[in-house]
C-alpha positions as CSV (number, residue, x, y, z in Angstrom):
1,X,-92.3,2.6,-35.2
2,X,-89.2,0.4,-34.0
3,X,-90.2,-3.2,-35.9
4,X,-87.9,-4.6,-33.6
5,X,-89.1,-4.4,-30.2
6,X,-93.0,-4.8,-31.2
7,X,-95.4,-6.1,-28.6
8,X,-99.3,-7.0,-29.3
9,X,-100.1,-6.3,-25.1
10,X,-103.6,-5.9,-26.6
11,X,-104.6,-9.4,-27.3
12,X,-105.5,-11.7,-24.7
13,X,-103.4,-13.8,-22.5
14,X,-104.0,-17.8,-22.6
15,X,-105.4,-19.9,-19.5
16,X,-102.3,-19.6,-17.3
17,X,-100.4,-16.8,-18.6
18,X,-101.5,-14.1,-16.8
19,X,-99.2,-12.0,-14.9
20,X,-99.3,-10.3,-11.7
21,X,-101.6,-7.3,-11.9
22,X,-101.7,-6.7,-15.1
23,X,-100.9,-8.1,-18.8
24,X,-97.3,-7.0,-19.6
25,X,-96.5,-6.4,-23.2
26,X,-94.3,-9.1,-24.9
27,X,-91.3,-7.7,-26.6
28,X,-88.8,-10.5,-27.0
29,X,-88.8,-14.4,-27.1
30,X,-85.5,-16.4,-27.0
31,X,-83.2,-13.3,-25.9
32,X,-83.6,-11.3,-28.9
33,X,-86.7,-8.7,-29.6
34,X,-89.6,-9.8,-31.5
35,X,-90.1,-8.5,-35.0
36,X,-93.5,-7.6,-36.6
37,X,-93.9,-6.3,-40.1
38,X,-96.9,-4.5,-41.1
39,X,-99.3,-3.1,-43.4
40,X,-102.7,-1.9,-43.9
41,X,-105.1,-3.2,-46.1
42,X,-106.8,-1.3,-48.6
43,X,-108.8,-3.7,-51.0
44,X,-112.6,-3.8,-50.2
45,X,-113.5,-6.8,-52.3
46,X,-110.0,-9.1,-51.5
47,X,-108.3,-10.4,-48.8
48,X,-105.2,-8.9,-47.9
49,X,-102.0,-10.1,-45.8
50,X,-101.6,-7.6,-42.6
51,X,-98.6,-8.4,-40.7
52,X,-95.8,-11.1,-39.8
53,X,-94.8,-11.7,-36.2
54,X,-91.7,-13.8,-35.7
55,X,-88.9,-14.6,-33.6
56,X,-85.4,-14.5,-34.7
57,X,-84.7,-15.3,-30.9
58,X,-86.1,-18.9,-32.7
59,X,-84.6,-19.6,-35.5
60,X,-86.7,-16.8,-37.0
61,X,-89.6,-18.9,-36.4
62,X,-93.0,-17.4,-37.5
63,X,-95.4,-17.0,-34.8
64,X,-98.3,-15.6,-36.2
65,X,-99.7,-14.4,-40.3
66,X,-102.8,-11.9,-40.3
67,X,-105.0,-11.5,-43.0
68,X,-107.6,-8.7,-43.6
69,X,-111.2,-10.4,-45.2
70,X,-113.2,-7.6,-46.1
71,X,-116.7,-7.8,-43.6
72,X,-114.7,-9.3,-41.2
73,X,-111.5,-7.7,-40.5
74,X,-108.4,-9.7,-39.6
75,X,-108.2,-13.5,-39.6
76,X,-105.1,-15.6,-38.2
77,X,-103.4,-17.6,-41.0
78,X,-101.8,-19.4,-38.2
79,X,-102.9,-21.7,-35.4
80,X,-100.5,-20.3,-32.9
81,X,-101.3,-18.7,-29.2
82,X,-100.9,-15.1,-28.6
83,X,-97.6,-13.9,-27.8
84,X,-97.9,-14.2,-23.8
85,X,-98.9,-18.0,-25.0
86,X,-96.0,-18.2,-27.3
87,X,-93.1,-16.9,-24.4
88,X,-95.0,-18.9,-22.4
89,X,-93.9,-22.6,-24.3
90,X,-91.3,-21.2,-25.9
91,X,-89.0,-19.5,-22.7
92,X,-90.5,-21.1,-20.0
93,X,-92.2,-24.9,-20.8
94,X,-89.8,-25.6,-24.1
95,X,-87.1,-28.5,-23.6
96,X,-83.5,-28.0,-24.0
97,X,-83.7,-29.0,-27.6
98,X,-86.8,-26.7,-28.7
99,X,-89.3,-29.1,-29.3
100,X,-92.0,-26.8,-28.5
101,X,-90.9,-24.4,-31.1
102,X,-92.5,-27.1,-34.0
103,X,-95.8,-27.1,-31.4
104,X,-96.7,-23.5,-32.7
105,X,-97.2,-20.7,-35.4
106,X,-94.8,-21.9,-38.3
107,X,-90.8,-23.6,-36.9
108,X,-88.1,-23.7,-39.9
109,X,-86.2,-26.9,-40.2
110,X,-82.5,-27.3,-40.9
111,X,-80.4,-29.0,-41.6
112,X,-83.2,-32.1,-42.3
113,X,-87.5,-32.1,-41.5
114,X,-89.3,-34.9,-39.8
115,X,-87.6,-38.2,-38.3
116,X,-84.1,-39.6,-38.2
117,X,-83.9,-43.1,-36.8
118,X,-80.3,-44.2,-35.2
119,X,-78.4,-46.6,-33.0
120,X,-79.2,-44.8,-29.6
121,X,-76.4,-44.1,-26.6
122,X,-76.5,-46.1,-23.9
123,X,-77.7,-42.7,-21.6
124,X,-80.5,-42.3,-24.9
125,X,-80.0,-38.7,-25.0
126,X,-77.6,-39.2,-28.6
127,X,-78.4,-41.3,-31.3
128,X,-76.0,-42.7,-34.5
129,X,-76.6,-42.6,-38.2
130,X,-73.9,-43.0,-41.5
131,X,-74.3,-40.5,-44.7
132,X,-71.4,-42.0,-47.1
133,X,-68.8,-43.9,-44.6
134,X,-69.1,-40.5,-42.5
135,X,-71.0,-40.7,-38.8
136,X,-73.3,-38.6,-37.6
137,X,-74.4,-37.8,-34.1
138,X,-77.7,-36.4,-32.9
139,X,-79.9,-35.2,-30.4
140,X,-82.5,-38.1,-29.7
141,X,-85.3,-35.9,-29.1
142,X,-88.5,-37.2,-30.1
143,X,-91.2,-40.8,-29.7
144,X,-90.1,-40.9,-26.2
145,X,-94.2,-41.0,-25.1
146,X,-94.9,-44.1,-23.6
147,X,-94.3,-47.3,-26.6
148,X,-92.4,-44.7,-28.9
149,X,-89.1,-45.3,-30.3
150,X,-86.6,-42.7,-29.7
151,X,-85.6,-41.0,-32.7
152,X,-84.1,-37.5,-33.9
153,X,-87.0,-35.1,-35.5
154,X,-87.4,-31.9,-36.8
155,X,-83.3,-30.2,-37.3
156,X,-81.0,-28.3,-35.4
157,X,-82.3,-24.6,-35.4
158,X,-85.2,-24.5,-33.2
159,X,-83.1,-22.6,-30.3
160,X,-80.8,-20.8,-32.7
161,X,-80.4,-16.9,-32.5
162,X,-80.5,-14.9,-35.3
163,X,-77.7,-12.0,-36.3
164,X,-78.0,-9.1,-38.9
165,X,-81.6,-8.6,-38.3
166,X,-83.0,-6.0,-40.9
167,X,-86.6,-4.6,-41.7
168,X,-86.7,-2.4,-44.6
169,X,-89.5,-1.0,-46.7
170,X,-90.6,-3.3,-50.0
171,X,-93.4,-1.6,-52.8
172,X,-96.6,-2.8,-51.2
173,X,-95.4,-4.4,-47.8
174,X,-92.4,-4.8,-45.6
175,X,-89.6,-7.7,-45.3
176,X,-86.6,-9.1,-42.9
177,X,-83.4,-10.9,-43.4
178,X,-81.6,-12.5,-40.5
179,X,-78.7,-15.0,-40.8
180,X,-78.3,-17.9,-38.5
181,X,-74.6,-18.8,-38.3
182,X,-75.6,-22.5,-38.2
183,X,-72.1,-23.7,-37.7
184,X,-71.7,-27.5,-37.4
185,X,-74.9,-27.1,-35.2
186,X,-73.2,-27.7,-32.0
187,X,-70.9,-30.5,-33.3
188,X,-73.9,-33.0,-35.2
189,X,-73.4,-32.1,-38.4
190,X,-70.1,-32.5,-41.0
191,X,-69.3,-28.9,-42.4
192,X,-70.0,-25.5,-41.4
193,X,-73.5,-23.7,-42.9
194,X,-74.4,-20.5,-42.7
195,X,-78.7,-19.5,-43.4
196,X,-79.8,-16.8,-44.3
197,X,-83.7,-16.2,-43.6
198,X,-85.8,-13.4,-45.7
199,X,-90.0,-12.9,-45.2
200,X,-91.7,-10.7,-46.8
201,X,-95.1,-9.5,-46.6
202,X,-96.8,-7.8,-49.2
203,X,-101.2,-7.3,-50.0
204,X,-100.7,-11.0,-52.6
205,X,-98.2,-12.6,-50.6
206,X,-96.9,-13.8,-47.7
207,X,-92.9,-15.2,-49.0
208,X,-90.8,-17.3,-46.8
209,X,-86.8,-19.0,-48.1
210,X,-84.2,-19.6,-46.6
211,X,-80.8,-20.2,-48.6
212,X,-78.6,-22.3,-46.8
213,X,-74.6,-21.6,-47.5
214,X,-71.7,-24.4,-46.7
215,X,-68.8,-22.1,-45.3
216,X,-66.9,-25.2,-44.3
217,X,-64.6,-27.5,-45.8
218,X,-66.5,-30.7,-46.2
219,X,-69.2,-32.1,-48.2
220,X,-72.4,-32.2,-46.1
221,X,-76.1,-33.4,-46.8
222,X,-78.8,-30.9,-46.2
223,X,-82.7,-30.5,-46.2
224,X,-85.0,-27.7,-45.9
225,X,-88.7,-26.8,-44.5
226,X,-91.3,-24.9,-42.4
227,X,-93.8,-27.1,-39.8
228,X,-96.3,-24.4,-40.6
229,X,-99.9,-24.9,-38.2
230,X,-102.6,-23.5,-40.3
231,X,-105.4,-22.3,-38.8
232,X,-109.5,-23.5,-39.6
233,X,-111.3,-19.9,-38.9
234,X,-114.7,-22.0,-38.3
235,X,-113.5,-24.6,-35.7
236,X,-115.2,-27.3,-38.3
237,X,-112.4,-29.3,-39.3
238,X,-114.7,-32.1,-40.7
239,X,-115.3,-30.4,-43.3
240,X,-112.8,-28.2,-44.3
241,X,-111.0,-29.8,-47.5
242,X,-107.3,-29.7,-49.0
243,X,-106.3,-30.7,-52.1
244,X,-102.4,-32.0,-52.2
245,X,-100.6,-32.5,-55.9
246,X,-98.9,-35.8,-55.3
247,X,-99.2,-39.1,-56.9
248,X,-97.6,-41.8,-54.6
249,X,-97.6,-41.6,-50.6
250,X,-94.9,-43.3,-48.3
251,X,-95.7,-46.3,-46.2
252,X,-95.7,-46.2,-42.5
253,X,-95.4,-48.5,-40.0
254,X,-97.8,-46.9,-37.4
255,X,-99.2,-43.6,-36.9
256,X,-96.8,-43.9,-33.5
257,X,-93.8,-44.2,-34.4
258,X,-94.4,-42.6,-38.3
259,X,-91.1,-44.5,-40.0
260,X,-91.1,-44.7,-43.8
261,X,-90.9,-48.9,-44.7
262,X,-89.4,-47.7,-47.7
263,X,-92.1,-48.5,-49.9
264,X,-94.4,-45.9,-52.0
265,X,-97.9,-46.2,-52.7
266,X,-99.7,-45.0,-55.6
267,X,-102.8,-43.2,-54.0
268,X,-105.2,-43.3,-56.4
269,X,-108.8,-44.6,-55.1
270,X,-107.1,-44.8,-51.7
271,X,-108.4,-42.1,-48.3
272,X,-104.7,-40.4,-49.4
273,X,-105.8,-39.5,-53.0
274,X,-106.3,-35.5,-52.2
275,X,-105.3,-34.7,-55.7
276,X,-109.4,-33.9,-56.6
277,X,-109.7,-29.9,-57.7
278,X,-111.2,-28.0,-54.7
279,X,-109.4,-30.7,-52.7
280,X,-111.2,-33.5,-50.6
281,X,-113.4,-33.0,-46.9
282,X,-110.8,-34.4,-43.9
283,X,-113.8,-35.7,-42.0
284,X,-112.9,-37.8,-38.9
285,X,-109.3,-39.2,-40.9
286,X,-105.9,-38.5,-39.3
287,X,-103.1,-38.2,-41.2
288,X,-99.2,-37.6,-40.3
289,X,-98.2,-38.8,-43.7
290,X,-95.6,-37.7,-47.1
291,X,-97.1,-37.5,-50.6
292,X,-94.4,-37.1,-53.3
293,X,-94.1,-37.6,-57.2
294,X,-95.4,-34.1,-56.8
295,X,-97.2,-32.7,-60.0
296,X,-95.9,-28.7,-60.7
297,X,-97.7,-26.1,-62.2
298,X,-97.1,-22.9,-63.0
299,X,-93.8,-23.3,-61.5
300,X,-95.0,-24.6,-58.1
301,X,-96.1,-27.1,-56.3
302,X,-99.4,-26.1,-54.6
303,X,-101.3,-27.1,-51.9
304,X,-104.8,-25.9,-51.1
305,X,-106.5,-25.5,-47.9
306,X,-110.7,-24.5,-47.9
307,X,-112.6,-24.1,-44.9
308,X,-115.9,-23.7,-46.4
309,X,-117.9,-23.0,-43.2
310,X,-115.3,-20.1,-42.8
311,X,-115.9,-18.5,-46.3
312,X,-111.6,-19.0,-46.0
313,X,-108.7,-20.7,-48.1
314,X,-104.9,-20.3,-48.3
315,X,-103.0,-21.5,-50.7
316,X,-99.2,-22.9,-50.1
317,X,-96.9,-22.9,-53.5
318,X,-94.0,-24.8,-53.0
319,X,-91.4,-22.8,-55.8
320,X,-87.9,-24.4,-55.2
321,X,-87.3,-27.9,-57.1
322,X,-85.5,-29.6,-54.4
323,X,-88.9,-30.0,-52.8
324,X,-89.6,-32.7,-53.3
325,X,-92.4,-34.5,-50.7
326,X,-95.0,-32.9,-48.6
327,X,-95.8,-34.3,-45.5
328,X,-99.7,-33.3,-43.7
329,X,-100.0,-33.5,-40.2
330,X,-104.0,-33.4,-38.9
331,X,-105.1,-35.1,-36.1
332,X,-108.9,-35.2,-36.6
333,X,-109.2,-33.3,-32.7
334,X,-107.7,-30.0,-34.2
335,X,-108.6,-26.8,-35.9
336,X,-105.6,-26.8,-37.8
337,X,-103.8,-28.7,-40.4
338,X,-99.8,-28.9,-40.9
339,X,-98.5,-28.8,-44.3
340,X,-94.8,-29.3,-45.0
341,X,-93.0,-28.6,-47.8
342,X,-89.2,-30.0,-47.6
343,X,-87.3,-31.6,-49.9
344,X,-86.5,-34.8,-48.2
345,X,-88.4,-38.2,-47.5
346,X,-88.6,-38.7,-43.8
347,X,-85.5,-41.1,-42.7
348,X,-83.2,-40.0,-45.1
349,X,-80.3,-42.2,-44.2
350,X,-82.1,-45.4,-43.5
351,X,-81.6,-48.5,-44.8
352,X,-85.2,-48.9,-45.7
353,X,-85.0,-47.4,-48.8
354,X,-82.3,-48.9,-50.3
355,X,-80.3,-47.5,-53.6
356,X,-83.5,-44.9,-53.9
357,X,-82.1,-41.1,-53.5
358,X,-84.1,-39.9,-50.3
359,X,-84.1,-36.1,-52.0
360,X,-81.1,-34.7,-49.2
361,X,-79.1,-32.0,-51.2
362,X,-75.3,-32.9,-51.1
363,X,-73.3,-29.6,-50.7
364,X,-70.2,-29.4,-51.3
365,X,-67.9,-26.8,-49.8
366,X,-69.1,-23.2,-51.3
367,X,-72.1,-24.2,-52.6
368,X,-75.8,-23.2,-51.3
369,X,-79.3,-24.3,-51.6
370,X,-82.4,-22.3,-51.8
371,X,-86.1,-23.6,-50.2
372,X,-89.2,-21.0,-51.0
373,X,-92.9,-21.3,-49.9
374,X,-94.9,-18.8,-51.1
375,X,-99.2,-18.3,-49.1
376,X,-102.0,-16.9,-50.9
377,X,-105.2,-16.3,-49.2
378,X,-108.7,-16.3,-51.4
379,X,-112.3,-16.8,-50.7
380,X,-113.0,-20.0,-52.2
């Protein structure tokens, strides 16, 4: 079977998607060929991972995570369209910058997660920001809804294309490398990086890390994460529960614009205080918010997701120590909820926060950095 070029033309196409006569199989997104990596379950009494679909024609972005439940064959890990759905956004609705890409499946972030705030260009298409007496320049592509304030969100790989794409045989599953020759990310960032992507998919695990190399000649701040979407099998997001490690949340000034005031909250007896074992029902509550002071165990910094109703839960270990926030996205509308792990706080460079270190990773030239998420899947 040719991993590379691997279409799902059996699933159904979205409201909108369908093509002329017939549904055509998808086998690429981006310009480069869609990757799947599989493997059959065999446990009877345990959920099993099943396969990895992903796009190296996106940054290697993850569009979809199976999972085999015994009595109930595969579930999606994932809230992400099928892939007709996922061309669909991605090649034909996206904008120039790829902002679509963290709309779906699971979108890596680099060279920083979440919101930069700057001093805009007069055509607002550019923004400014300072990291020690150096400037910065980036796209302004995000809060321009009606009221928002424009601001930079989310890195600088969601259009990249991936080189040295491999799938090779692992004991127990299958895994790919790809390496994104990052550049200066089309002149907004100070050095030269180089990332280099590995998933692998085994019957325990699902393992996602990127290690990002600095191949310049300058010093350069850097953050990692995922904006992973995962999916509530029952629909019933009231009362599916998740349990986050963290003892202190940032303070925001609105849930429109999301900017950190610089301050951090201690959550206990507060609606952000998830820390409970089995983790706390979401209800009606939104949240787009950062936990951090984040308690590890075992290595890992874990959050849990139940969905009761579902008979479902995945786990999320965070296992690199530069993470160091988590930020939850669930609007109370959806059947999914986001969970971040990155290293940074949102805002890194602002003056909000004063002499506090915001968690962005200085590297210096030669030096690299390693981010690593590791899902479980459990009956709970």
């Amino acid at each position: 079977m040719n991993h590379l070029v691997y279409a799902l033309s059996s699933l159904p196409l979205l409201a909108g998607t369908a093509l002329a006569g017939h549904a055509q199989a998808v086998t690429e997104i981006g310009g480069q060929p869609i990757v799947k990596l599989t493997r059959d379950a065999v446990s009877t009494t345990k959920p099993e991972f099943t396969s990895i679909t992903l796009a190296p024609g996106r940054g290697m972005e993850i569009l979809q995570i199976t999972a085999n439940f015994p009595g109930k064959g595969n579930v999606d890990v994932l809230a992400s369209p099928d892939l007709a759905g996922a061309k669909k956004m991605l090649d034909v609705e996206d904008t120039d910058f790829g902002d679509l890409g963290y709309r779906l499946g699971a979108a890596f972030l680099a060279p920083y997660p979440n919101r930069i705030r700057g001093k805009l260009s007069a055509d607002t298409k550019t923004l400014t920001t300072e990291w020690q007496g150096h400037t910065i320049t980036l796209p302004a592509n995000n809060g321009r809804q009606p009221g928002g304030d424009i601001h930079a969100m989310h890195g600088l790989i969601l259009k990249a294309k991936t080189d040295d794409v491999v799938v090779k045989k692992v004991e127990g599953g299958e895994q790919v490398t790809g390496v994104i020759h990052g550049g200066n990310f089309g002149g907004h960032w100070l050095s030269k990086t180089d990332l280099v992507v590995t998933i692998t998919l085994s019957a325990d695990a699902v393992d996602a890390s990127i290690v990002a190399h600095n191949v310049g000649s300058e010093a350069e701040p850097f953050a990692l994460a995922w904006h992973p979407y995962f999916n509530l099998p029952s629909g019933d997001r009231t009362q599916a529960k998740v349990q986050i490690p963290g003892a202190f949340t940032a303070e925001l000034d609105n849930y429109k614009n999301v900017y950190p005031t610089g301050k951090l909250l201690p959550i206990k007896g507060t609606r952000y205080d998830l820390s409970a074992p089995g983790g706390v029902a979401l209800g009606k509550e939104f949240f787009d918010d950062n936990w951090s002071t984040l308690d590890w165990k075992g290595g890992a910094v874990t959050v849990v997701i139940t969905d009761p109703a579902a008979h479902y839960g995945v786990k999320i270990e965070g296992l690199s120590p530069e993470i160091k926030t988590i930020q939850m996205y669930a609007p109370p509308m959806a059947h999914f909820v986001a969970i971040e792990h990155q290293y940074n706080f949102a805002d890194p460079f602002g003056k909000e926060w004063g002499t506090m270190d915001t968690a962005m990773v200085t590297l210096k030239p030669g030096e690299s950095t390693k981010w690593h998420v590791r899902l479980r899947v459990f009956v709970p």
